[in-house]
N, C-alpha and C positions, 0 to 999 in steps of 0.2 A: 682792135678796139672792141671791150665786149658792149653787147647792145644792152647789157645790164645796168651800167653805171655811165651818167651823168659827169664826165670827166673834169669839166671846166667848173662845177659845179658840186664838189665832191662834201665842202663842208654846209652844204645845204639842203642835205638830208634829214627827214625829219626819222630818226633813230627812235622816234618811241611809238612808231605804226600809226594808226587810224584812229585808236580810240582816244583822246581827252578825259584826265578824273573831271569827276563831278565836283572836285573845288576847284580844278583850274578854270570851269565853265563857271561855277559861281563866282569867280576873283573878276572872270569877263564882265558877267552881266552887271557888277557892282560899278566895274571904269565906263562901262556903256551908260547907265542909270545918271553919274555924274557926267557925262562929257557934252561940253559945250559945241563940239565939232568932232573932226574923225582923228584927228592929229593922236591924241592917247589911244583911241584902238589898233590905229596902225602900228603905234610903240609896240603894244600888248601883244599883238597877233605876230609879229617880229617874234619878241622873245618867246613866244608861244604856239609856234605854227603847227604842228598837230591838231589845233582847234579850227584849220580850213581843211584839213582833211577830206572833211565831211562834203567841200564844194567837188575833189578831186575825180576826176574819171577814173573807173574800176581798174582797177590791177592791185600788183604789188607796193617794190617801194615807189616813198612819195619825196619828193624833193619840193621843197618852200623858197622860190628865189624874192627875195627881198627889194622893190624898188631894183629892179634889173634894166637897163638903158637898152633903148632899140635905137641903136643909131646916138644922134647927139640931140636929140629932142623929144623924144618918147621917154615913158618914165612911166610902165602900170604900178599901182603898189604892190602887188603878189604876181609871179605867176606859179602855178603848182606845173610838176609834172608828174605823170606816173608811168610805172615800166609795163610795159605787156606783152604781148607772144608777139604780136606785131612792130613793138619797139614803144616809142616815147609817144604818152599822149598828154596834150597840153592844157592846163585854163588859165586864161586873165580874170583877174580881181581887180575893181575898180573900186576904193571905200568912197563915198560922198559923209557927209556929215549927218548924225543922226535927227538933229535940230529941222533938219530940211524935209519941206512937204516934196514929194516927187512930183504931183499932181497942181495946174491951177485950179481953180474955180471953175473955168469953161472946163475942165477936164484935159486941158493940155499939157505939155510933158513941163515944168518947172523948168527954170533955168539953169539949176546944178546940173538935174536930170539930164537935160538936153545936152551940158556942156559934156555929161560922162559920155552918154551914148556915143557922142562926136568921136570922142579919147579913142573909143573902142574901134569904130570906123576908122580912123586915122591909122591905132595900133596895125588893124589888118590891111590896111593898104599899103603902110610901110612895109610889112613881110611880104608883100605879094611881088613887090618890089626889090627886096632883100635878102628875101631866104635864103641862098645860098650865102649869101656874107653870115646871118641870123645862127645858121643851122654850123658853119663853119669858124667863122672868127668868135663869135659869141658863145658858141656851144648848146647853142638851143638843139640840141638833136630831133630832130625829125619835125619840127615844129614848123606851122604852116596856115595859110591865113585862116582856114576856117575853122581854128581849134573853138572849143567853149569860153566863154565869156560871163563874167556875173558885176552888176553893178549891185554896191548894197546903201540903201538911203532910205534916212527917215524910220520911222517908228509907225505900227500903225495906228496909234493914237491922232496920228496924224493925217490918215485917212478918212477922205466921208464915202461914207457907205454904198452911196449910188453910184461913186468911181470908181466899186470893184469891179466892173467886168472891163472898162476901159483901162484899169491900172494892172490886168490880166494881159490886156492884149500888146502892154509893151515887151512883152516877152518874145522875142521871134528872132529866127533867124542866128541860133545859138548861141544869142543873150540872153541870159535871166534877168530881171530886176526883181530883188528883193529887199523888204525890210529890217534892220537890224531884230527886229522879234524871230524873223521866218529863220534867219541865221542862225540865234540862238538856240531855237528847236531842233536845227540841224544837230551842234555842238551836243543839244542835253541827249540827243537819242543816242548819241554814238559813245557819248560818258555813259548813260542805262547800261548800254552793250556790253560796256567794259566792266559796270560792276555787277552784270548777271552773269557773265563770265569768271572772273576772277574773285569776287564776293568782296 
C-alpha cells in the first residue's frame, strides 16, 4: 500500500494543487455576501475544495473529504488531508453559519459556537475511541485524535471590538476559530500566489 495515496478516498483529491483563481475566490465571497446560513458555502466549498486548501497542513497532495461519517453519528463538513515524508496529516472543518455572532455580550462563547466546539470534542473522542476502525474500515490513514481543527463562524462585522482578545483565546488546543472574512483572506492570498506565479 503506498503511503502516497489515500486509497479509500482516491476521488477526493483535490487535482488542481493549493492555489484558487482569483474568480473562483470572487464566485466564494459573492455566495458568502448573500448566504443566510452555511448550507450554500458548504455546496460551494464541495464543488470547489481547493479553496480550503489554504486551512491544509503543509505537504504535498491534498485530499477534500466531503461530509465524511465517523462512525453512525459523526458528520464534520470537511476533512482535508495531506501527504508528508511522515504519511497523512489531517484537519476537521466545522462551517457555522455566517449570520451568527460567535461571541455573547458577557463575552461567552454563542450557542452555535459552543455547539461547534462540542462537534469537534466529540469528533476527537470518537477516534480516540476508534482509530483503528477510523484509520482501517474508513481509510482515514494515519488519522488520530489530535489532528487540527478549525470552526468558521460569523463575520467580523459581527464583532465588538473589546471581545478581541477574548474571541482570541477561543483558539486553543488545535482549534482555530475563525471568521468567514479571516477565511477569505486565506483563499485571496493563496489566489495572489497563484497569479504572481502563473500571471
Amino acid at each position: 500500500m503506498s503511503k502516497h495515496i489515500l486509497e479509500k478516498w482516491e476521488n477526493c483529491e483535490v487535482v488542481a494543487g493549493r492555489e484558487p483563481s482569483v474568480q473562483t475566490v470572487d464566485d466564494f465571497e459573492r455566495v458568502l455576501d448573500d448566504a443566510a446560513d452555511e448550507r450554500p458555502l458548504q455546496t460551494f466549498l464541495a464543488s470547489f475544495p481547493v479553496l480550503l486548501a489554504a486551512l491544509a497542513q503543509p505537504g504535498g497532495k491534498i485530499w477534500c473529504l466531503d461530509r465524511p461519517r465517523l462512525g453512525s453519528e459523526f458528520v464534520p463538513d470537511f476533512l482535508l488531508a495531506t501527504v508528508t515524508s511522515i504519511g497523512f496529516q489531517w484537519t476537521m472543518i466545522e462551517l457555522e453559519s455566517p449570520a451568527e455572532r460567535p461571541l455573547t455580550r458577557a463575552g461567552l462563547p454563542a450557542k452555535k459556537l459552543a455547539e461547534a466546539l462540542k462537534q469537534v470534542r466529540d469528533w476527537r473522542t470518537w477516534l480516540t475511541d476508534n482509530v483503528g476502525y477510523a484509520r482501517g474500515e474508513l481509510g482515514l490513514k494515519d488519522i488520530d485524535s489530535a489532528c487540527a481543527a478549525f470552526v468558521v463562524i460569523g463575520r467580523r462585522a459581527g464583532l465588538d471590538p473589546k471581545q478581541i482578545k477574548t474571541y482570541r483565546a477561543l483558539s486553543a488546543d488545535g482549534v482555530t476559530v475563525m471568521s468567514y472574512d479571516r477565511l477569505l483572506e486565506h483563499m485571496s492570498r493563496a489566489a495572489r500566489g497563484r497569479q504572481a506565479l502563473h500571471g
